[in-house]
ChimeraX commands (.cxc) that place a marker at each C-alpha (Angstrom):
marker #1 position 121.09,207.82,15.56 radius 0.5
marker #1 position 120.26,204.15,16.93 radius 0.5
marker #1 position 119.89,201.63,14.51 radius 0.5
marker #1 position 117.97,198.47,14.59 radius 0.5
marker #1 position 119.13,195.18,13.90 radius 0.5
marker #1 position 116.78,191.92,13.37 radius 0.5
marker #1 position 118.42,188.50,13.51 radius 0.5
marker #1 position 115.73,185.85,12.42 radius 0.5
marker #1 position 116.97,181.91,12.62 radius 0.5
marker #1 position 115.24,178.84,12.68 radius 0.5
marker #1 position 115.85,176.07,15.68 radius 0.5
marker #1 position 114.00,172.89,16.09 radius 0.5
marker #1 position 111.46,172.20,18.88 radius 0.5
marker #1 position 113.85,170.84,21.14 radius 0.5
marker #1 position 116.40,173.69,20.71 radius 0.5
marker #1 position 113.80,175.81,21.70 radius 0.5
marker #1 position 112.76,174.22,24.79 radius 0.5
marker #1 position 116.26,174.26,25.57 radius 0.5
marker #1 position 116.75,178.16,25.45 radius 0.5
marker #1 position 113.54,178.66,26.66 radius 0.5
marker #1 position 114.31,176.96,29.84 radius 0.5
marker #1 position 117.34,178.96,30.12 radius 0.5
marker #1 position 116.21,182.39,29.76 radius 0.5
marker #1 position 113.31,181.35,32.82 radius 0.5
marker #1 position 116.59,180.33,34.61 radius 0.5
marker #1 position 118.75,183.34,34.35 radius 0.5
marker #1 position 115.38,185.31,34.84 radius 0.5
marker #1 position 114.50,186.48,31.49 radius 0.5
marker #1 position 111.20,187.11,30.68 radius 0.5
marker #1 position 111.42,185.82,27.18 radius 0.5
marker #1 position 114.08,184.18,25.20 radius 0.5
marker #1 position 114.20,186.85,23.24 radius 0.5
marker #1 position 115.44,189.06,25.97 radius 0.5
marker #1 position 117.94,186.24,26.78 radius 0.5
marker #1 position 119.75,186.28,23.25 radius 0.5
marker #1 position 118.84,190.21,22.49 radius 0.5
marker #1 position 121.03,190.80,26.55 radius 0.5
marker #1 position 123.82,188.07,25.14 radius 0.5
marker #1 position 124.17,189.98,22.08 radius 0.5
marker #1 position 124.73,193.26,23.67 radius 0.5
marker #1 position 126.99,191.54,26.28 radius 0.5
marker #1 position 129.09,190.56,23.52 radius 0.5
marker #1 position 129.17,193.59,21.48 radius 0.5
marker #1 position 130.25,195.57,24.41 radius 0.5
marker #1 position 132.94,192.97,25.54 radius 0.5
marker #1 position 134.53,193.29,22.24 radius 0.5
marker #1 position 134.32,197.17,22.45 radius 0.5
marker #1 position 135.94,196.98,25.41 radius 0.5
marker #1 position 138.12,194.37,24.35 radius 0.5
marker #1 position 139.40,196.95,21.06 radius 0.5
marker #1 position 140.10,199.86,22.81 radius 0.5
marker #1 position 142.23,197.74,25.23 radius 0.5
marker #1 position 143.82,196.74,22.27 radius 0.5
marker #1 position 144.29,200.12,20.48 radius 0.5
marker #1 position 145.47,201.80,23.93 radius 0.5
marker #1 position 148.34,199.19,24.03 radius 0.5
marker #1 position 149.14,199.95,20.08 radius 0.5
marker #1 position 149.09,203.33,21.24 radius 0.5
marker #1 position 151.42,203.13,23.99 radius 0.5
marker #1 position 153.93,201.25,21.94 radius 0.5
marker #1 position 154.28,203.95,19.01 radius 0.5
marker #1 position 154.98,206.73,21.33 radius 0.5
marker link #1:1,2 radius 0.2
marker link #1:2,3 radius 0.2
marker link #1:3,4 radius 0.2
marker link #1:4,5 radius 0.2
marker link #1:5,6 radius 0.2
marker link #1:6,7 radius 0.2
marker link #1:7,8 radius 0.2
marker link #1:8,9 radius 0.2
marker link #1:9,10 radius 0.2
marker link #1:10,11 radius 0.2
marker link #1:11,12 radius 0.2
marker link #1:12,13 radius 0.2
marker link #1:13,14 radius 0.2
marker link #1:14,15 radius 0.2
marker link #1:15,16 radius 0.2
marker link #1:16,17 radius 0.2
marker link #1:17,18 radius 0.2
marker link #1:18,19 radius 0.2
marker link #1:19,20 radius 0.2
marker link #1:20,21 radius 0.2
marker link #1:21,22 radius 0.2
marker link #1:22,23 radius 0.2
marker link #1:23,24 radius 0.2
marker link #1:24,25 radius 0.2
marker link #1:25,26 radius 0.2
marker link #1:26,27 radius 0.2
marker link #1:27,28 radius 0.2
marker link #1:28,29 radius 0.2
marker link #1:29,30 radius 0.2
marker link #1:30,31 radius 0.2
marker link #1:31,32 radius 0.2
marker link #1:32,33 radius 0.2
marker link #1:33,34 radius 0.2
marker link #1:34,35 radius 0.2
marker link #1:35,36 radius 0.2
marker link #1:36,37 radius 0.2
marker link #1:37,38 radius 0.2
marker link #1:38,39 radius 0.2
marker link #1:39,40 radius 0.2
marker link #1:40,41 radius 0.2
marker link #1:41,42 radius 0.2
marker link #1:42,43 radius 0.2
marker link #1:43,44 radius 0.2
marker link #1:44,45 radius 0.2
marker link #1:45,46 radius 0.2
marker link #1:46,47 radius 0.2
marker link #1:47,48 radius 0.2
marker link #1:48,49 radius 0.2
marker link #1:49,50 radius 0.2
marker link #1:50,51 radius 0.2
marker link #1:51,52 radius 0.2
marker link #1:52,53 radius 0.2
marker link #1:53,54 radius 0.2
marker link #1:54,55 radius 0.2
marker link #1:55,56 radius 0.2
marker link #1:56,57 radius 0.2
marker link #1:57,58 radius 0.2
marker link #1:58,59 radius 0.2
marker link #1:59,60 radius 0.2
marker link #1:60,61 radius 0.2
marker link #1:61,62 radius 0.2
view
């Protein structure tokens, strides 16, 4: 089961403008597609980044 997650956070005008600008950039519709893709990119760089770790840890006990 998927669950959802809501981040909510407050920037000022010119922070907005600023991430705005480069969502349109990278070719994000909305910068909410910009940060919710980051987020994800993250998540599953660290995933990938544990079980690299865990293999290693692995390897070493046997």
């Amino acid at each position: 089961m998927s669950k959802c997650i809501r981040f909510m956070f407050r920037v000022s005008p010119q922070e907005f403008e600023r991430l705005k600008n480069n969502a349109r950039m990278r070719g994000y519709p909305t910068a909410a597609a910009f940060i919710r893709s980051s987020v994800l990119d993250r998540d599953l760089w660290l995933e990938k980044k544990i079980s690299e770790i865990l293999d290693i840890l692995k390897e070493k006990k046997n």
